[in-house]
ZAPAMAR-708818 format. One line per field, with one value per residue: residue number from 1; residue in one letter; x, y, z of N, C-alpha, C in turn. Coordinates in pm, whole numbers, padded with zeros to 5 digits, always signed. Layout:
BEGIN
num	c(NUM | ...)
residu	c(a | ...)
nxx	c(X | ...)
nyy	c(Y | ...)
nzz	c(Z | ...)
caxx	c(X | ...)
cayy	c(Y | ...)
cazz	c(Z | ...)
cxx	c(X | ...)
cyy	c(Y | ...)
czz	c(Z | ...)
END
This chain:
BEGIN
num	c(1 | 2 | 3 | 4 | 5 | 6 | 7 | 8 | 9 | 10 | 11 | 12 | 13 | 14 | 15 | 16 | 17 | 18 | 19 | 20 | 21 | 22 | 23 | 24 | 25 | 26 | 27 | 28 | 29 | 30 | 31 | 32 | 33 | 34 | 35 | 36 | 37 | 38 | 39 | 40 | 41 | 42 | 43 | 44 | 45 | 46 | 47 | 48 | 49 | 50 | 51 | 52 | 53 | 54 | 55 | 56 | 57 | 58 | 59 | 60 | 61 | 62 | 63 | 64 | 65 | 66 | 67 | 68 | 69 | 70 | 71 | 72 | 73 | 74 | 75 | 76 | 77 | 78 | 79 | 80 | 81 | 82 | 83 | 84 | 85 | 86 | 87 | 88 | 89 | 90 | 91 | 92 | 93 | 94 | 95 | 96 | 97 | 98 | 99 | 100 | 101 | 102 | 103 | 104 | 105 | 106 | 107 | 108 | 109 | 110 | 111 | 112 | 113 | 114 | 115 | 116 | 117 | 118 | 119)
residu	c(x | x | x | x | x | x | x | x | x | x | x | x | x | x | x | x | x | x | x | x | x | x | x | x | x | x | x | x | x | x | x | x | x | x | x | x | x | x | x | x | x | x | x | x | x | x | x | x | x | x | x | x | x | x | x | x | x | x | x | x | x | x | x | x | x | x | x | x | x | x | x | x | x | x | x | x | x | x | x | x | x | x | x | x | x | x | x | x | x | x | x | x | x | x | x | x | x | x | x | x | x | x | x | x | x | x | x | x | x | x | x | x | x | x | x | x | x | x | x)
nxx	c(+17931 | +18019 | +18275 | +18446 | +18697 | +18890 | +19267 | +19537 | +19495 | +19597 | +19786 | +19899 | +20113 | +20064 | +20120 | +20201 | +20234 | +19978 | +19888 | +19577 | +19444 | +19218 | +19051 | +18827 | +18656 | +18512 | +18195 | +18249 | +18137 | +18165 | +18310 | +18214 | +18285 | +18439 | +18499 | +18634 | +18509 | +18419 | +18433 | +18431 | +18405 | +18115 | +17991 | +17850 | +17893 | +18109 | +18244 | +18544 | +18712 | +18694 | +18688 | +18668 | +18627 | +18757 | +18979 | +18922 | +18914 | +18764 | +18782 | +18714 | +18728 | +18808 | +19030 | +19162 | +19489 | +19610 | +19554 | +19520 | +19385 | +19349 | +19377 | +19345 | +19261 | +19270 | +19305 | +19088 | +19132 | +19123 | +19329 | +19397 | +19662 | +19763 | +19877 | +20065 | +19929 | +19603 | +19505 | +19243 | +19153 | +19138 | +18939 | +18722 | +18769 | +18620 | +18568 | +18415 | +18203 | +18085 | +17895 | +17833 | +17741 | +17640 | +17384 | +17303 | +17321 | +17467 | +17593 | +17858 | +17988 | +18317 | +18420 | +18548 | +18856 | +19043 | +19188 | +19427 | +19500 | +19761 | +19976)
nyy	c(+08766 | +08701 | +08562 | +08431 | +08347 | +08080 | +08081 | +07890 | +07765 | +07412 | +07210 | +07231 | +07228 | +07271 | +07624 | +07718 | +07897 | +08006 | +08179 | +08322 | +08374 | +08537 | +08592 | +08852 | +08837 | +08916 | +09127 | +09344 | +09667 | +09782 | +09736 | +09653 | +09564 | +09301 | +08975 | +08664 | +08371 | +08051 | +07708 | +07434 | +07089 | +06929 | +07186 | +07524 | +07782 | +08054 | +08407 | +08493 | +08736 | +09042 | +09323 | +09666 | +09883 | +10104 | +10005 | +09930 | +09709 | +09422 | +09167 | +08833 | +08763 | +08517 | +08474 | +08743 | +08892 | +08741 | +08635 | +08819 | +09060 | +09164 | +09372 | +09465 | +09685 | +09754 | +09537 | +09407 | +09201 | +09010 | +08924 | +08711 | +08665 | +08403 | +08354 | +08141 | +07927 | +07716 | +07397 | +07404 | +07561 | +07488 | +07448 | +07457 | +07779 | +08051 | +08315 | +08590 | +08830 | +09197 | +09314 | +09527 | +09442 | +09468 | +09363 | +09306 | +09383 | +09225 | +08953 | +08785 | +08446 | +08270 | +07899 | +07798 | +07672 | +07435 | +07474 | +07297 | +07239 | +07018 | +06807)
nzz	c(+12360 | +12677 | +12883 | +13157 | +13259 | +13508 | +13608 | +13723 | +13952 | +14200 | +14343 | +14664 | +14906 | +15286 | +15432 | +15163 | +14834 | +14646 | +14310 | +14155 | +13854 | +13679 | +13411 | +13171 | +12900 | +12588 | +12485 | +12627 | +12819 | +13070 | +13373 | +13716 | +13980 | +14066 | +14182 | +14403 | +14472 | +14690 | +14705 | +14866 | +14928 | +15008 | +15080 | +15137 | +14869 | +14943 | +14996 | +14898 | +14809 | +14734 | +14468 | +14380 | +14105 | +14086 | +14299 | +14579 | +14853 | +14973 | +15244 | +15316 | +15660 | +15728 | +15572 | +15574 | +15589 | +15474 | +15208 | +14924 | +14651 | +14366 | +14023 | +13733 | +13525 | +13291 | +13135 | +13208 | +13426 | +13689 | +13998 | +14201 | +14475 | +14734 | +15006 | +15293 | +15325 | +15452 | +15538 | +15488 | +15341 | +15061 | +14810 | +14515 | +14343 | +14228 | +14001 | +13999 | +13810 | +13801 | +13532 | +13241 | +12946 | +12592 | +12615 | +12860 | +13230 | +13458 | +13667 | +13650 | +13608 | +13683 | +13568 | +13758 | +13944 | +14119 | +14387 | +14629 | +14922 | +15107 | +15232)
caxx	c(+17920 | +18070 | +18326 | +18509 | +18832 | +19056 | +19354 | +19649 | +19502 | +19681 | +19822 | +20049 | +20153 | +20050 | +20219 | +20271 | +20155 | +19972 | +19815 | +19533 | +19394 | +19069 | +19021 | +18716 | +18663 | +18379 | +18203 | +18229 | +18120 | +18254 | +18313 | +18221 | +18320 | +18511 | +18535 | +18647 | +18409 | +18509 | +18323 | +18504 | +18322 | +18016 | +17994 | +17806 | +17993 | +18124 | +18281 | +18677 | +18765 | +18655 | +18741 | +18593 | +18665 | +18834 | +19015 | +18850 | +18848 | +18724 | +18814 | +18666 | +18771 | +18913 | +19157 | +19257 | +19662 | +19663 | +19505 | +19540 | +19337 | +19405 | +19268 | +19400 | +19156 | +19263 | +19325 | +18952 | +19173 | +19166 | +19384 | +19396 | +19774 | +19720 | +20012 | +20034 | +19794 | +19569 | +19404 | +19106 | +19121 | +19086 | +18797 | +18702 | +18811 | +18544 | +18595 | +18306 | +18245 | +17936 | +17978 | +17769 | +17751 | +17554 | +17259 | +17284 | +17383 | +17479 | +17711 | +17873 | +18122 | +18384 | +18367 | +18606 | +18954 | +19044 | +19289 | +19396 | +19620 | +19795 | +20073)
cayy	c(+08666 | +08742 | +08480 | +08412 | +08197 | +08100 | +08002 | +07906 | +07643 | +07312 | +07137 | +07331 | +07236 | +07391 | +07738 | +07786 | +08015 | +07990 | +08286 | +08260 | +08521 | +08537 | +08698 | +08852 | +08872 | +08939 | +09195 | +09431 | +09768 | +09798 | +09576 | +09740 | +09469 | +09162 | +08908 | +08531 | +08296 | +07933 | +07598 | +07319 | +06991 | +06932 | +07285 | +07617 | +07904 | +08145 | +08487 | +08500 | +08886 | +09136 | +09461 | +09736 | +09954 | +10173 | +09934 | +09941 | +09584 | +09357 | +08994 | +08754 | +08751 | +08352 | +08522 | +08846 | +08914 | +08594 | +08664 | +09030 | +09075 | +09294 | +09379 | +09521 | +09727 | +09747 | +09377 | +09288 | +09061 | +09000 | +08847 | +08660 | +08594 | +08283 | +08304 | +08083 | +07832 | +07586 | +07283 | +07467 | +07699 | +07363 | +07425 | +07484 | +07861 | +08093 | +08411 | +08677 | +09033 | +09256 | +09389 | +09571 | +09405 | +09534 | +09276 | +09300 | +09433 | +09141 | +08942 | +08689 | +08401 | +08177 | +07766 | +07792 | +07583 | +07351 | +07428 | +07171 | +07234 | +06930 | +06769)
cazz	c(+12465 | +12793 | +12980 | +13265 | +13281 | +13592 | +13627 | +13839 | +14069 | +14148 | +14432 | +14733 | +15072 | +15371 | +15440 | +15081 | +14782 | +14475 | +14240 | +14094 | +13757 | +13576 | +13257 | +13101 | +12720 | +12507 | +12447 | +12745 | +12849 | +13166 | +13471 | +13827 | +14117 | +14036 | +14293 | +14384 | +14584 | +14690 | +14777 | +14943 | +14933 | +15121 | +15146 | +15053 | +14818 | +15047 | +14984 | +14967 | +14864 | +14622 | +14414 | +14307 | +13951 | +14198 | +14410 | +14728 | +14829 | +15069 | +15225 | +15422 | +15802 | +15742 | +15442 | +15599 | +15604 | +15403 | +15066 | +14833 | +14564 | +14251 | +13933 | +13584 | +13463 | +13103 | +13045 | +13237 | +13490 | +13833 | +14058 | +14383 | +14565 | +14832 | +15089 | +15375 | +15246 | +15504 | +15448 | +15485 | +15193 | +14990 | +14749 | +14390 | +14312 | +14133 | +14007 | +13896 | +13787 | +13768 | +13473 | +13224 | +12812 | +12521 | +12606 | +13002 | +13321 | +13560 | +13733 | +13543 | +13666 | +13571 | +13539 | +13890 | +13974 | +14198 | +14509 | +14705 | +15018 | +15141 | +15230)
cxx	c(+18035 | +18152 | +18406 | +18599 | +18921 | +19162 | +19440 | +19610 | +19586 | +19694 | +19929 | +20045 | +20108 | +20146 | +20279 | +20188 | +20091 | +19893 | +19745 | +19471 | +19278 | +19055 | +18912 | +18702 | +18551 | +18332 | +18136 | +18265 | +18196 | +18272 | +18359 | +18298 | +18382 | +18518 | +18598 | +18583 | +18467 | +18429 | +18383 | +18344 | +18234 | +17946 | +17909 | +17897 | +18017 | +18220 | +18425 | +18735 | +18656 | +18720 | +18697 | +18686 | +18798 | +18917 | +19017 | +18816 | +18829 | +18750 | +18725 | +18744 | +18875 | +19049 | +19265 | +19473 | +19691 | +19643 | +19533 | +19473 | +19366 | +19371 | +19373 | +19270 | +19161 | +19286 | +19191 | +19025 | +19149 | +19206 | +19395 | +19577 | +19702 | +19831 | +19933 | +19892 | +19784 | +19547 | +19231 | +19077 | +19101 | +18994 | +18804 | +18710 | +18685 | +18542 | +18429 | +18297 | +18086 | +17937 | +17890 | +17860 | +17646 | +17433 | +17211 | +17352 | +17396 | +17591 | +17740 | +18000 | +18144 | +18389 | +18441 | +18770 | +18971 | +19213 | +19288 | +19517 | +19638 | +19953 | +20075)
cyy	c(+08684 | +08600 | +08508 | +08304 | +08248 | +08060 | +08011 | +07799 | +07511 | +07264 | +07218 | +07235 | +07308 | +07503 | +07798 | +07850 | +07962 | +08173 | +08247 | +08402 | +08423 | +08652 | +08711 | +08875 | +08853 | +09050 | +09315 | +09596 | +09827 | +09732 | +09684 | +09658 | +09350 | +09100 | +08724 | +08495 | +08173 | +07842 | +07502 | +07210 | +06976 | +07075 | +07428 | +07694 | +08013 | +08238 | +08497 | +08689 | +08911 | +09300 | +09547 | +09804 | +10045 | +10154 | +09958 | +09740 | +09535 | +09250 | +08961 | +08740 | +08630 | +08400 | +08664 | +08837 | +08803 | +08618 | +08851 | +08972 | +09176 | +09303 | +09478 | +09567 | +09745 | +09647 | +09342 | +09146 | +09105 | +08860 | +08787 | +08582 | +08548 | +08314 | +08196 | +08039 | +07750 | +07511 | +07328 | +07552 | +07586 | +07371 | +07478 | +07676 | +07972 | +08298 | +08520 | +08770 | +09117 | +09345 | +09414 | +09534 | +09473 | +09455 | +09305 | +09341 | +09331 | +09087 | +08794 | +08588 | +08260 | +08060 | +07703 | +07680 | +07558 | +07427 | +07373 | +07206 | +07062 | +06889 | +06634)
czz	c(+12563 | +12890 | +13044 | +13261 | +13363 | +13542 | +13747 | +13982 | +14089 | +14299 | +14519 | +14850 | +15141 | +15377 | +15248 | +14991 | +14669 | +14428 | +14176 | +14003 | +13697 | +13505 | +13155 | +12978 | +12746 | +12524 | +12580 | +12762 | +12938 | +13275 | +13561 | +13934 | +14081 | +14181 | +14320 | +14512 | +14588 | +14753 | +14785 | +14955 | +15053 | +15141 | +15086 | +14996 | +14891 | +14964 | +15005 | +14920 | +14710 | +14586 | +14372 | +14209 | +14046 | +14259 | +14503 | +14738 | +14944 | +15082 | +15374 | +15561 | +15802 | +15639 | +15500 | +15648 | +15527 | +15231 | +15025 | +14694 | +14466 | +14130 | +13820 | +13514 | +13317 | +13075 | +13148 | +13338 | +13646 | +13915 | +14174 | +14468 | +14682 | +14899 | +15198 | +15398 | +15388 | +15431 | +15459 | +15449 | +15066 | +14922 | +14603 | +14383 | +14237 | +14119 | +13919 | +13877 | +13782 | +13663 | +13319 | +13060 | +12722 | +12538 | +12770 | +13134 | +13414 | +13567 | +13638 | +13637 | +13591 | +13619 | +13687 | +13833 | +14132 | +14271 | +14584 | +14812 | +15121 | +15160 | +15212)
END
């Protein structure tokens, strides 16, 4: 059985940082793309970066120079540094992977956390 757990969310100020990791256990083959998505209230899940096995990664236009993504391929983690936080990065956190188990090949994701930028 295949999960997903964040961590590292919480409460910041504008302008400041948090990190956030997700770590996959169970019983995994291999894990191609990892990524973190994010849904602020009211709102649909939108795309904040991603990684490939490789690290080749990608971010959303609203994150660029702001966010870095990164990935540990022998501990199954990946990571997301936040700098210079708005209030409009504010949303539940979710991290997922595509990533190939002895039962199935799909994308799997984790239960999310909460960032909250404020002052």
């Amino acid at each position: 059985q295949v999960q997903l757990v964040e961590s590292g969310g919480g409460l910041v100020q504008p302008g400041g940082s948090l990190r956030l990791s997700c770590a996959a256990s169970g019983s995994i083959f291999s894990i191609n793309t990892m990524g973190w998505y994010r849904q602020a209230p009211g709102k649909e899940r939108e795309f904040v970066a991603s990684i490939t096995s490789g690290g080749s990664t990608n971010y959303a236009d609203t994150v660029k120079g702001r966010f870095t993504i990164s990935r540990d391929n022998a501990r199954n983690t990946v990571s997301l540094q936040m700098n210079s936080l708005k209030p409009e990065d504010t949303a539940v956190y979710y991290c997922n992977a595509d990533l190939v188990s002895p039962i199935a090949k799909r994308v799997y994701w984790g239960r999310g956390t909460q960032v909250t930028v404020s002052s």
